[in-house]
Backbone as JSON Lines, residues from 0, in Angstrom:
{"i":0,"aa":"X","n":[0.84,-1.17,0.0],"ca":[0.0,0.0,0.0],"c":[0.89,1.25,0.0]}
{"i":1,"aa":"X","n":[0.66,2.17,-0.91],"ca":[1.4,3.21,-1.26],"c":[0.96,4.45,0.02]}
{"i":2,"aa":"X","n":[1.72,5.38,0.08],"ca":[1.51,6.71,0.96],"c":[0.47,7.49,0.34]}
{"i":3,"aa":"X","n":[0.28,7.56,-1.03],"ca":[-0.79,8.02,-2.02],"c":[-2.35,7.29,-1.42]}
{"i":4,"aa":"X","n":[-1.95,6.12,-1.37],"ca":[-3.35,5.19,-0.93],"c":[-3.87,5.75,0.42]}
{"i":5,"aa":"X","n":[-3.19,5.59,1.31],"ca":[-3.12,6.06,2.55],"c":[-4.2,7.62,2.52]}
{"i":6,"aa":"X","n":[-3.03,8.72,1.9],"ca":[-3.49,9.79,1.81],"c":[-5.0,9.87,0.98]}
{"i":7,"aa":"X","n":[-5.05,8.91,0.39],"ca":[-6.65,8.96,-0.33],"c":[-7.83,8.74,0.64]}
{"i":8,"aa":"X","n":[-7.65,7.64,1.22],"ca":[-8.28,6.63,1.8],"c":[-8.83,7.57,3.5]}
{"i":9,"aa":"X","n":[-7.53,8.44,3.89],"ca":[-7.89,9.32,5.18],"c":[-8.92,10.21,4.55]}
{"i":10,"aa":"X","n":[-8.44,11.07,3.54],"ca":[-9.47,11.57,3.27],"c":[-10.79,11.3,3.04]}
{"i":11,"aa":"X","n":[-10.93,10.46,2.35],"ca":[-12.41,9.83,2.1],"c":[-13.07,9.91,3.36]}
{"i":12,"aa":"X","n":[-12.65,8.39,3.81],"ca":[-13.03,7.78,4.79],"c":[-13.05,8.37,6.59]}
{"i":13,"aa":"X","n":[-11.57,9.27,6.69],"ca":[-11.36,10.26,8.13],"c":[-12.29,10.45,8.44]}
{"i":14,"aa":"X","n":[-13.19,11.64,8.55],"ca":[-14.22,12.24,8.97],"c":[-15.25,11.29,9.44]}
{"i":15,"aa":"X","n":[-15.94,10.06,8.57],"ca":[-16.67,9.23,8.88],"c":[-16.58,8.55,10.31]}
{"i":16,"aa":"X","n":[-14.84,7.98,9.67],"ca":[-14.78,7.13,10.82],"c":[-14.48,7.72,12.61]}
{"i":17,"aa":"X","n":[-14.22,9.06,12.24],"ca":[-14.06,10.26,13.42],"c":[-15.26,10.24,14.19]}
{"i":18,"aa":"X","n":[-16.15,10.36,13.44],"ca":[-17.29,10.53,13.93],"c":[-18.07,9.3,14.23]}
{"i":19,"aa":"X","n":[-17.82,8.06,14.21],"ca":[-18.29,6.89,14.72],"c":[-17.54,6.18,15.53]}
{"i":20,"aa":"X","n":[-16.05,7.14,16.01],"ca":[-15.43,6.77,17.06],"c":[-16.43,7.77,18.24]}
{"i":21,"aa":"X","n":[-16.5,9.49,17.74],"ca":[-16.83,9.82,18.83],"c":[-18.01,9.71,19.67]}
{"i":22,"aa":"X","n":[-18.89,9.33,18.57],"ca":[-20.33,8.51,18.89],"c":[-20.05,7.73,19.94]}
{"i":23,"aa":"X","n":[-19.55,6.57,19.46],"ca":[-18.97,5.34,20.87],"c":[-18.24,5.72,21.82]}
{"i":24,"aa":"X","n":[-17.6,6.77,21.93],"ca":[-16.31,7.14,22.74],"c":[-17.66,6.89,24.25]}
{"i":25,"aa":"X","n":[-16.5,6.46,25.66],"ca":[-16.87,6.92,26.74],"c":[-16.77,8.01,27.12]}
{"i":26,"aa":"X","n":[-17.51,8.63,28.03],"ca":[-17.78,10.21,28.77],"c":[-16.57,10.98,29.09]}
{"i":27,"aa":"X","n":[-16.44,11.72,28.66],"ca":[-15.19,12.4,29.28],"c":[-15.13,12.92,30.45]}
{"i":28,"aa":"X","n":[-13.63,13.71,30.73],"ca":[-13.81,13.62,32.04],"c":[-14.38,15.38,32.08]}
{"i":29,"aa":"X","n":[-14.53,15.81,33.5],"ca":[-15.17,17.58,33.43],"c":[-14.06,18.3,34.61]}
{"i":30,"aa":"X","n":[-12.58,17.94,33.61],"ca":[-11.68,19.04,33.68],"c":[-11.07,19.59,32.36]}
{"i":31,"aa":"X","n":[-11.43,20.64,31.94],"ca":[-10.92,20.65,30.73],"c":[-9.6,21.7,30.73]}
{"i":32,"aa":"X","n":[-8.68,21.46,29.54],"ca":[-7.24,21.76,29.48],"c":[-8.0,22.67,27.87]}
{"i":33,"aa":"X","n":[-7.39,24.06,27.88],"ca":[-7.76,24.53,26.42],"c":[-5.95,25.18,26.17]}
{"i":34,"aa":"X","n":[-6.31,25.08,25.09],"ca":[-4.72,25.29,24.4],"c":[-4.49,25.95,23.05]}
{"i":35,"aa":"X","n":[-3.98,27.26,22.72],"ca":[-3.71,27.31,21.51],"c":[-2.5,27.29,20.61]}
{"i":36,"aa":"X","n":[-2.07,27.12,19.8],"ca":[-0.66,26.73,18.96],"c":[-1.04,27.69,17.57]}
{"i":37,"aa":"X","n":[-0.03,28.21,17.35],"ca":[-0.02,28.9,16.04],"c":[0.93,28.11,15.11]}
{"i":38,"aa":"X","n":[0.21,28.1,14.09],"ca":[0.54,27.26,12.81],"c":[0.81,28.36,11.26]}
{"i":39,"aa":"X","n":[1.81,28.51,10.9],"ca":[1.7,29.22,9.11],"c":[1.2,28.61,8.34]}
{"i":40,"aa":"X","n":[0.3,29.27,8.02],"ca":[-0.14,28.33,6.24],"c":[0.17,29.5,5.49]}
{"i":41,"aa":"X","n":[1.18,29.21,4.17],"ca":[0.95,30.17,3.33],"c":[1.14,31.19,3.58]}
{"i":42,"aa":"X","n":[2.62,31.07,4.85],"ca":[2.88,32.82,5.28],"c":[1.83,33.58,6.12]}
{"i":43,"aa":"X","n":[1.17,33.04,6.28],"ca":[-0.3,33.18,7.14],"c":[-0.62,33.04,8.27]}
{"i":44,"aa":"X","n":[-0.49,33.41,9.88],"ca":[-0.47,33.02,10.8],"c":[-2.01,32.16,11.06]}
{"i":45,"aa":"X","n":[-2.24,31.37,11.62],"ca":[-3.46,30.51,12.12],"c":[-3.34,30.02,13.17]}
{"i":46,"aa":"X","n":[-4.55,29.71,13.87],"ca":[-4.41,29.27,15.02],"c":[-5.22,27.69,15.53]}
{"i":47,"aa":"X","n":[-4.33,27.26,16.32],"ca":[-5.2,25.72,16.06],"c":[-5.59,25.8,18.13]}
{"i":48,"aa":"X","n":[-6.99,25.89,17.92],"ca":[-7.0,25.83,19.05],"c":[-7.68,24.09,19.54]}
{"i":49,"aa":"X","n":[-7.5,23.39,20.73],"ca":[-7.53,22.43,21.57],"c":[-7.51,22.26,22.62]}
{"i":50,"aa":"X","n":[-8.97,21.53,22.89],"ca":[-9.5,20.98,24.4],"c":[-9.25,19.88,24.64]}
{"i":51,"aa":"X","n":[-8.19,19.54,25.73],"ca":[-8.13,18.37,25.87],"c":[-8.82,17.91,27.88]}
{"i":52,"aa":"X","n":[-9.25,16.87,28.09],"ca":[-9.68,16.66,29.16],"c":[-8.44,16.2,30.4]}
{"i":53,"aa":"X","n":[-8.45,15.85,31.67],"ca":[-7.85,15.48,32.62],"c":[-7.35,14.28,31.88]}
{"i":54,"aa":"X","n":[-7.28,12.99,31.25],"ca":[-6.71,11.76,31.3],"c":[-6.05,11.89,30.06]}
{"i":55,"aa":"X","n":[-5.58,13.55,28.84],"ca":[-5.23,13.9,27.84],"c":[-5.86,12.93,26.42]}
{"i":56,"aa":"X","n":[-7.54,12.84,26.67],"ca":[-8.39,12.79,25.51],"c":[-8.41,13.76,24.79]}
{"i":57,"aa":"X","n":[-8.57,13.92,23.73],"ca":[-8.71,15.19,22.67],"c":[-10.31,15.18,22.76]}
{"i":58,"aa":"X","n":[-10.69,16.19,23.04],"ca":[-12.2,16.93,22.95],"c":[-12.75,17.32,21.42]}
{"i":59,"aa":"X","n":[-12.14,18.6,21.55],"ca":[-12.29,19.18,20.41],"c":[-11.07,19.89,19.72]}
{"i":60,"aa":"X","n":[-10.72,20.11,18.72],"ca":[-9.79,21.29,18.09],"c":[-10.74,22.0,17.29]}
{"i":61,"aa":"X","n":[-10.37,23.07,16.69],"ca":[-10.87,24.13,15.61],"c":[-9.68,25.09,15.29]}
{"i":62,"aa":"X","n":[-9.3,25.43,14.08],"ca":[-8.49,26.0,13.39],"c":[-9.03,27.6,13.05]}
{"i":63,"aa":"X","n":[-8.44,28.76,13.66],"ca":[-9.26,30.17,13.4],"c":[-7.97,30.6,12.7]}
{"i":64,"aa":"X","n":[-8.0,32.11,12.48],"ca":[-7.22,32.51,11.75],"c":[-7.27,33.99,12.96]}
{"i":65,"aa":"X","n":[-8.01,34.08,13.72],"ca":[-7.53,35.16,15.01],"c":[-7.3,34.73,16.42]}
{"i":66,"aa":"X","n":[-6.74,35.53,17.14],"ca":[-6.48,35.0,18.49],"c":[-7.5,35.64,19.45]}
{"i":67,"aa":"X","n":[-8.76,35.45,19.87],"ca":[-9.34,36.48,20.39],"c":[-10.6,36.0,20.95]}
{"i":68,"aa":"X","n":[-11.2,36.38,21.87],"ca":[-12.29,35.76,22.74],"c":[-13.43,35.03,21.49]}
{"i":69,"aa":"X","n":[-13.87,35.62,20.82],"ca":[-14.3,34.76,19.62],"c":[-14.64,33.43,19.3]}
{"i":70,"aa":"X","n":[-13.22,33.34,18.92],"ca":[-12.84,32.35,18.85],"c":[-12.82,30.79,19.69]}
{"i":71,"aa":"X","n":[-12.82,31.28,21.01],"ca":[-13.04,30.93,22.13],"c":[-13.9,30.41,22.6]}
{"i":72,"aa":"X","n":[-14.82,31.5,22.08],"ca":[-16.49,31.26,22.35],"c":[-17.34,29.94,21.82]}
{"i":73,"aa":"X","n":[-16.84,29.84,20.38],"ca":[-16.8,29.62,19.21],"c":[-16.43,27.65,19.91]}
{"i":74,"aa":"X","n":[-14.88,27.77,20.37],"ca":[-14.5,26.5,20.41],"c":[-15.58,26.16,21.8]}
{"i":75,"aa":"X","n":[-15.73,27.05,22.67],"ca":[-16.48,26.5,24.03],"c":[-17.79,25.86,23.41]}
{"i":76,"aa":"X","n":[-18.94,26.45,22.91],"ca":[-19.79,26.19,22.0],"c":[-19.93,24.99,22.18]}
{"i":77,"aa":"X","n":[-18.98,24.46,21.5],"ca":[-18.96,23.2,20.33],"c":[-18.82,22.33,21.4]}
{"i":78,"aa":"X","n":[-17.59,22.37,22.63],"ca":[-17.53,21.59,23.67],"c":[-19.06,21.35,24.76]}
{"i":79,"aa":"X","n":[-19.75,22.42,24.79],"ca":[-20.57,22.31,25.41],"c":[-21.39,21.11,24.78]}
{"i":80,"aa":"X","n":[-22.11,21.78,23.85],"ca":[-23.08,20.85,23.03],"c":[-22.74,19.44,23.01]}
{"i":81,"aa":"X","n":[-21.57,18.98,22.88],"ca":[-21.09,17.69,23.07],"c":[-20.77,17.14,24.13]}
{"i":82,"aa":"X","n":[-20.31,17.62,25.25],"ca":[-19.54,17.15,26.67],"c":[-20.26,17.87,27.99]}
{"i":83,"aa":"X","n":[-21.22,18.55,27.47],"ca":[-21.89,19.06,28.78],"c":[-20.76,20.02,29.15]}
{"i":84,"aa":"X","n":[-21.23,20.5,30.61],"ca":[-20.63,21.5,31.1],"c":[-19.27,21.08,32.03]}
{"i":85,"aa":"X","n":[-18.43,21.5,32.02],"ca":[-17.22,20.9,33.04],"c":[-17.23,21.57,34.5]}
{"i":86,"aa":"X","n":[-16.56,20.6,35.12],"ca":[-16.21,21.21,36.66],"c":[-15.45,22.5,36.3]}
{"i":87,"aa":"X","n":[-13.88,22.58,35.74],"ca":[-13.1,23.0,36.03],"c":[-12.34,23.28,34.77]}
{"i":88,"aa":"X","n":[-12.14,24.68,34.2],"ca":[-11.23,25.13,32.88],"c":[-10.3,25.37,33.21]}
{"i":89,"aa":"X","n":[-8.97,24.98,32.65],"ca":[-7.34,25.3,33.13],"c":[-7.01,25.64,31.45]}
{"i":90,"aa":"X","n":[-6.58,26.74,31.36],"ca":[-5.49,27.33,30.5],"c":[-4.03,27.77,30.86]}
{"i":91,"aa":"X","n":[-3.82,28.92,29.96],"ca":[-2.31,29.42,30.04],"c":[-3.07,30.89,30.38]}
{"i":92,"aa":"X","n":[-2.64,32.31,30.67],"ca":[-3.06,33.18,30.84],"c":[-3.55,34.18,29.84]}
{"i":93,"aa":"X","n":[-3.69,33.7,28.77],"ca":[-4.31,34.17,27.89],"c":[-5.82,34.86,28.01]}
{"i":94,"aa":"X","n":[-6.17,36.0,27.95],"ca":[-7.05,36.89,28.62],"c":[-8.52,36.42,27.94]}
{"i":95,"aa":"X","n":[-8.57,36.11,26.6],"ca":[-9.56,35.64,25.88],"c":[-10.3,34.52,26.72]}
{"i":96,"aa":"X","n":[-9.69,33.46,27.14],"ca":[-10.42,32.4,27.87],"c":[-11.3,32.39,28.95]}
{"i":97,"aa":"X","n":[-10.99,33.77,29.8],"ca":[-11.71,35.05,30.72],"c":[-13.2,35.39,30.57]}
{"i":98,"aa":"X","n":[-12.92,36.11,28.92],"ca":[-13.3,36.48,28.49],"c":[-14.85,35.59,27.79]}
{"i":99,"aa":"X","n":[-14.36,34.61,27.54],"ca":[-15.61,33.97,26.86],"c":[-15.74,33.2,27.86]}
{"i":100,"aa":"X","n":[-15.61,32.98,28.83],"ca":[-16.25,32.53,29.73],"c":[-17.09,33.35,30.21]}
{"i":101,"aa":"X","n":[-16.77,34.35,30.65],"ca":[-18.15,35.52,31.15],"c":[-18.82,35.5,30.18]}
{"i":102,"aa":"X","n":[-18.58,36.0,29.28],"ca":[-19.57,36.48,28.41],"c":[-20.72,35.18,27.6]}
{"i":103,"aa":"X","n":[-20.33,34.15,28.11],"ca":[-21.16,32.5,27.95],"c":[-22.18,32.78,29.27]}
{"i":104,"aa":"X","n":[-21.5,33.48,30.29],"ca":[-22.14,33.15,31.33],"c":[-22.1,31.83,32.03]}
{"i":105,"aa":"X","n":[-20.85,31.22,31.69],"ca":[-21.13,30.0,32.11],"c":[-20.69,29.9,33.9]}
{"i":106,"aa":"X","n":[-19.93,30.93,34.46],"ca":[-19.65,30.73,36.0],"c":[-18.57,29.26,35.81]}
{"i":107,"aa":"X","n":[-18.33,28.7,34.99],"ca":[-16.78,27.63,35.18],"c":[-15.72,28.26,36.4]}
{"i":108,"aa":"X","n":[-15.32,27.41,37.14],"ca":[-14.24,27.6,38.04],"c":[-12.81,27.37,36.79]}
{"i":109,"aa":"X","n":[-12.25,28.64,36.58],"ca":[-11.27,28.97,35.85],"c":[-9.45,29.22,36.37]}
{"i":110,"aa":"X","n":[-8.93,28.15,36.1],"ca":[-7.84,27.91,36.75],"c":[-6.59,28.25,35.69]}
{"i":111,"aa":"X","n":[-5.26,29.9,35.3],"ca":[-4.94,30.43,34.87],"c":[-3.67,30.29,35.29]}
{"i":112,"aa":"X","n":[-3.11,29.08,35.29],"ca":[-1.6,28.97,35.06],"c":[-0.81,28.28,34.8]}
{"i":113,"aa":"X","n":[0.85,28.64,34.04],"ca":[1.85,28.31,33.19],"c":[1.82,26.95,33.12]}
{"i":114,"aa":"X","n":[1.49,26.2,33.94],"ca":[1.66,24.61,33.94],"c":[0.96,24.12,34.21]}
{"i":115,"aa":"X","n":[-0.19,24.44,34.26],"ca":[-1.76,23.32,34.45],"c":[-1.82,23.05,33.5]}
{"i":116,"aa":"X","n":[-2.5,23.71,31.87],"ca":[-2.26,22.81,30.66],"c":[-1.51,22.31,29.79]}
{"i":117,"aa":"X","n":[-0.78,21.38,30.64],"ca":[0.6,20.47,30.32],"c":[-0.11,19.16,29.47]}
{"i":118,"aa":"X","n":[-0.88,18.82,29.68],"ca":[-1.65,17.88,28.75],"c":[-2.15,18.17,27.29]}
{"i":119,"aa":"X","n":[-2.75,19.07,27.41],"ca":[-3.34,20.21,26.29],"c":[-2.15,20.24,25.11]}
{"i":120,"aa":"X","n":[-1.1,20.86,25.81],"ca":[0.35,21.07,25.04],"c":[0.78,20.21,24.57]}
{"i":121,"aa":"X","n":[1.2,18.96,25.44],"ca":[1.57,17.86,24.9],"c":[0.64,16.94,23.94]}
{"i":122,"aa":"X","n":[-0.38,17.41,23.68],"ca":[-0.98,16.73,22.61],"c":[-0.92,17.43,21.18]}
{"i":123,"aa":"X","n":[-0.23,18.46,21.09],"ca":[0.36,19.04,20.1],"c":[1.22,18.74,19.65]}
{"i":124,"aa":"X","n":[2.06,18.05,20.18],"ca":[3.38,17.1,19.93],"c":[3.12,16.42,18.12]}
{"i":125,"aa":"X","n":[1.76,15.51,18.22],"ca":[1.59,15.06,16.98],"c":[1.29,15.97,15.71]}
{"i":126,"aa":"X","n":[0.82,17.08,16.1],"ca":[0.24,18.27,14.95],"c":[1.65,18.85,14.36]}
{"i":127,"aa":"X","n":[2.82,19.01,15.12],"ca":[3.84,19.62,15.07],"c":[4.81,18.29,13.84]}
{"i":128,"aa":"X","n":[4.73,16.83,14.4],"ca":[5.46,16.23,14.16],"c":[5.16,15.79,12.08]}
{"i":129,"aa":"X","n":[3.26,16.07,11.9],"ca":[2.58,15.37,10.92],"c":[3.17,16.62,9.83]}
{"i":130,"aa":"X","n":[3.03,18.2,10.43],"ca":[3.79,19.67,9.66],"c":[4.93,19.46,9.34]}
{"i":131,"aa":"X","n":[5.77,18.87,9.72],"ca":[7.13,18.56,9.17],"c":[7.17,17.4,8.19]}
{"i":132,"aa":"X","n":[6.53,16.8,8.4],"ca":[6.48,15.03,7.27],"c":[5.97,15.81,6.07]}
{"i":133,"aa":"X","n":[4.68,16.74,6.35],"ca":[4.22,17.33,5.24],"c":[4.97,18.54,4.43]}
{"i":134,"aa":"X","n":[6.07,19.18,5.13],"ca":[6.59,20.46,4.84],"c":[5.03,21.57,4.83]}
{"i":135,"aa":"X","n":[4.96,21.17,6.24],"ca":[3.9,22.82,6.44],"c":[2.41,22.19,5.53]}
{"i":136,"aa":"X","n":[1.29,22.46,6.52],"ca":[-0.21,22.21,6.16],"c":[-0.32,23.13,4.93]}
{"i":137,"aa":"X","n":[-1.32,22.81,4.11],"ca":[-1.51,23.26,2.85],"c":[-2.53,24.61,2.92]}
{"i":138,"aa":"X","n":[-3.64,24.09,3.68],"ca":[-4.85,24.95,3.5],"c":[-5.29,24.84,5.14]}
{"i":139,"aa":"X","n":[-5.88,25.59,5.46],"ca":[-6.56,25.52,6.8],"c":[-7.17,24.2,6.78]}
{"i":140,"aa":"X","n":[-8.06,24.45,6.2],"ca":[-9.64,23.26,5.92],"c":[-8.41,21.41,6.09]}
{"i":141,"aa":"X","n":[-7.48,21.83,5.62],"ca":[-6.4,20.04,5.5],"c":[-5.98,20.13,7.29]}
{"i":142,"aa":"X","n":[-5.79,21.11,7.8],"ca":[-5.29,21.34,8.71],"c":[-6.5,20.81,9.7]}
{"i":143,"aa":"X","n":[-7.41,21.64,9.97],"ca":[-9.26,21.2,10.52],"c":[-9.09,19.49,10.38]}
{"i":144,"aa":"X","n":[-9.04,19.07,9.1],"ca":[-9.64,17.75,8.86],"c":[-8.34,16.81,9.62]}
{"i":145,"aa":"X","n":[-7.11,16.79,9.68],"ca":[-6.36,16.17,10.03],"c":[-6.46,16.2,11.83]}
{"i":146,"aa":"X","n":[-6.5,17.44,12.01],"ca":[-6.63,17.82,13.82],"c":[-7.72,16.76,14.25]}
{"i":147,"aa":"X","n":[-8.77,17.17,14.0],"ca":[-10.23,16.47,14.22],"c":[-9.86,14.94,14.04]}
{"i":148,"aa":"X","n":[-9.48,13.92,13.17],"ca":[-9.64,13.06,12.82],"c":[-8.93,12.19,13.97]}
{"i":149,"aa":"X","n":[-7.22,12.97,13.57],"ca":[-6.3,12.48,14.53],"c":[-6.62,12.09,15.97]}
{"i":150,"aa":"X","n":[-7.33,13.02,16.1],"ca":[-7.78,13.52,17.45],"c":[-8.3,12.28,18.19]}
{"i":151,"aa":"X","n":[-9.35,12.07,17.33],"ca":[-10.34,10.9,17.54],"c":[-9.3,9.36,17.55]}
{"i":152,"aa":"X","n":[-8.46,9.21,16.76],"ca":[-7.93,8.4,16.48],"c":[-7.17,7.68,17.95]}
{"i":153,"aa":"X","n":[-6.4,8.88,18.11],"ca":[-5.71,8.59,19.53],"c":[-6.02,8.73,20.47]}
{"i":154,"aa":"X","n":[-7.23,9.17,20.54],"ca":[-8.48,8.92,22.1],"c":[-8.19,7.64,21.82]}
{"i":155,"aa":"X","n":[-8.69,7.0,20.79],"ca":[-9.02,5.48,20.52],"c":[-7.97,4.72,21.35]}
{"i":156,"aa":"X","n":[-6.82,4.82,20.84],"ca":[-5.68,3.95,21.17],"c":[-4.34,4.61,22.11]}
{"i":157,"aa":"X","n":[-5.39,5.42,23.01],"ca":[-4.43,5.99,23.59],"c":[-4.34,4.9,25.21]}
{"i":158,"aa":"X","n":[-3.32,5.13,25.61],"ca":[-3.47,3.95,26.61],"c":[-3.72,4.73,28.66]}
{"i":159,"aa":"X","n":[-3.32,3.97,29.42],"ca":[-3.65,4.58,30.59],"c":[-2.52,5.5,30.98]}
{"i":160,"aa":"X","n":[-2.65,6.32,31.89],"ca":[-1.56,7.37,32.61],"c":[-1.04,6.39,33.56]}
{"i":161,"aa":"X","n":[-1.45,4.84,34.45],"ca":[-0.88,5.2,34.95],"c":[-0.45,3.61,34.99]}
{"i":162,"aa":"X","n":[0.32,2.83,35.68],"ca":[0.85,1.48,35.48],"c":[-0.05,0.59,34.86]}
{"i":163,"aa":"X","n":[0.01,-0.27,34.19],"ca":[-0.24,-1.98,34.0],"c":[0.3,-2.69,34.13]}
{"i":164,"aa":"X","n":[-0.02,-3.92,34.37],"ca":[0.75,-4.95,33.55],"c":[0.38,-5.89,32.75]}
{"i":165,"aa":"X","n":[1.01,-5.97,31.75],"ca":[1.16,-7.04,30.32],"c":[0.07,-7.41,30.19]}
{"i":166,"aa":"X","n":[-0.61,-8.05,30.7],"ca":[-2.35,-8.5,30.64],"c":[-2.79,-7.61,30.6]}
{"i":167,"aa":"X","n":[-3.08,-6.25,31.11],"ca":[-4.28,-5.64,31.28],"c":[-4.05,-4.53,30.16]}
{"i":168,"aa":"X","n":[-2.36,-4.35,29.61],"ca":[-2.08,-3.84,28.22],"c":[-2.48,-4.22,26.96]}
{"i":169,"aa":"X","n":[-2.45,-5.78,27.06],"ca":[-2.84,-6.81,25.51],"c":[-4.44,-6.52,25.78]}
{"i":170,"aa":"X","n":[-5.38,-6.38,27.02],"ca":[-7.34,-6.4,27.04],"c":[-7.09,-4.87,26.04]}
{"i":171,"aa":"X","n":[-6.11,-4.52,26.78],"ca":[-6.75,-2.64,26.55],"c":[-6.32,-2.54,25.04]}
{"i":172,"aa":"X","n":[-5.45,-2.77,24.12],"ca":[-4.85,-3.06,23.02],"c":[-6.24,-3.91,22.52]}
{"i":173,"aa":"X","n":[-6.63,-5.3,23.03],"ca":[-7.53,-5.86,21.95],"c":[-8.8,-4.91,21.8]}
{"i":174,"aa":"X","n":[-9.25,-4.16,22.86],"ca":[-10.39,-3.75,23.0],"c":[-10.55,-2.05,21.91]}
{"i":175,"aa":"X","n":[-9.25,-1.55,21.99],"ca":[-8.85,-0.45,20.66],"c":[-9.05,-1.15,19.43]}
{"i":176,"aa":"X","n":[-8.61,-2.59,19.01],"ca":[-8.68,-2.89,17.8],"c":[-9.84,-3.13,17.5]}
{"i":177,"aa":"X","n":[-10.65,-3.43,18.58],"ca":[-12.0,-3.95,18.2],"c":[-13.15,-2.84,17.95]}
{"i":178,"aa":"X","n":[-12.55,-1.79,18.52],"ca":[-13.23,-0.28,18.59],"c":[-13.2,0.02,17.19]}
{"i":179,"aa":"X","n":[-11.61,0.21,16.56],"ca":[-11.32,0.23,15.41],"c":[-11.69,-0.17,14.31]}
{"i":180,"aa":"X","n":[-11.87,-1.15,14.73],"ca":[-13.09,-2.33,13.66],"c":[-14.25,-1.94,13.57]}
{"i":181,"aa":"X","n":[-14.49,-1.63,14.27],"ca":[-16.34,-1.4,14.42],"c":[-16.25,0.46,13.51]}
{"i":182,"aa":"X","n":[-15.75,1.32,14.25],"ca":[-15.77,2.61,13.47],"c":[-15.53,2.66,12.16]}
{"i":183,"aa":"X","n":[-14.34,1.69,11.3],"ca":[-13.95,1.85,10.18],"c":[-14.67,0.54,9.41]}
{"i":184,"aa":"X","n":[-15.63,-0.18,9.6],"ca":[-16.57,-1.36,9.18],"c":[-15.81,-2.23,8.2]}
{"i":185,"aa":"X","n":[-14.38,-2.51,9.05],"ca":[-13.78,-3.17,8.36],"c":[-14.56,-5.06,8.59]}
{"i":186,"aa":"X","n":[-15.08,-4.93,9.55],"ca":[-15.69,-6.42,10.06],"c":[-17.1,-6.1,9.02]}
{"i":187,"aa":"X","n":[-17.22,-6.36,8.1],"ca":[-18.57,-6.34,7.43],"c":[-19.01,-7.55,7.72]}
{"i":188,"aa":"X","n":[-18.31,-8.95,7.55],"ca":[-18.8,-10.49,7.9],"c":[-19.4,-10.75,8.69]}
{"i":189,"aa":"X","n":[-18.53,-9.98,10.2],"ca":[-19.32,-10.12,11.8],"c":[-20.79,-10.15,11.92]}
């Protein structure tokens, strides 16, 4: 299977199967980590913003092109409608996050410092690593579709924070593949 195939096949198929992971996904947790990363497209500053929860599930991302309560609003929105309301928002001090929180009205207990969203961050690790394989995202919209998908992907097969052993790694491993199976209907026979 070629890298061409690959790249066809995400496209098509990504989004679908994104969305019939997050269908099945279990509840998240209600601490949320929000995070933003600036990305160039095209000489272009953008911004990829990301919610990630306490056990570093990916929530949501959305890709803006400003930095500004807005935007914010915009990504809270989307978290709400899907995840209900959280205990507890932890960012970086970025004034916007303040900001659309009042103005939601939502009263969130808002927690504003340098190293609480250490999770958030570190799930940027992969967005950073996929921009270099690619030499820099093409278009926003490639950028959106890859965040989102990924996202979902490695909720899937992401493993625990905190010890196992060997047995309870191979349940948690079979039980991703079987997840996997079911979202991407590769088991049509079953």
């Amino acid at each position: 299977m070629t890298y061409e195939t690959v790249r066809y096949r995400a496209a098509k198929f990504g989004q679908a199967i994104a969305k019939r992971i997050r269908s099945t996904a279990p509840v998240r947790g209600d601490k949320w980590q929000l995070e933003e990363m600036m990305v160039t497209i095209r000489g272009v500053k953008h911004w990829l913003w990301r919610a990630v929860d306490q056990h570093g599930a990916v929530l949501d991302v959305l890709v803006q092109r400003r930095r500004h309560a807005t935007a914010v609003k915009r990504l809270m929105r989307e978290l709400l409608k899907r995840h209900g309301r959280p205990r507890v928002m932890m960012t970086d001090k970025l004034r916007s996050y303040a900001a659309a929180n009042t103005a939601l009205g939502l009263g969130i207990e808002h927690r504003q410092h340098k190293g609480l969203n250490n999770r958030a961050e570190d799930s940027h690790q992969p967005t950073r690593v996929r921009e270099k394989v690619m030499r820099r995202f093409k278009s926003a919209r490639q950028l959106q579709r890859f965040a989102s998908v990924h996202g979902q992907v490695a909720n899937l097969c992401m493993g625990c924070r905190y010890h196992r052993d060997a047995q309870q790694k191979l349940v948690a491993r079979a039980q991703a593949m079987l997840a996997w199976e079911r979202a991407s209907c590769a088991r049509l026979a079953a």
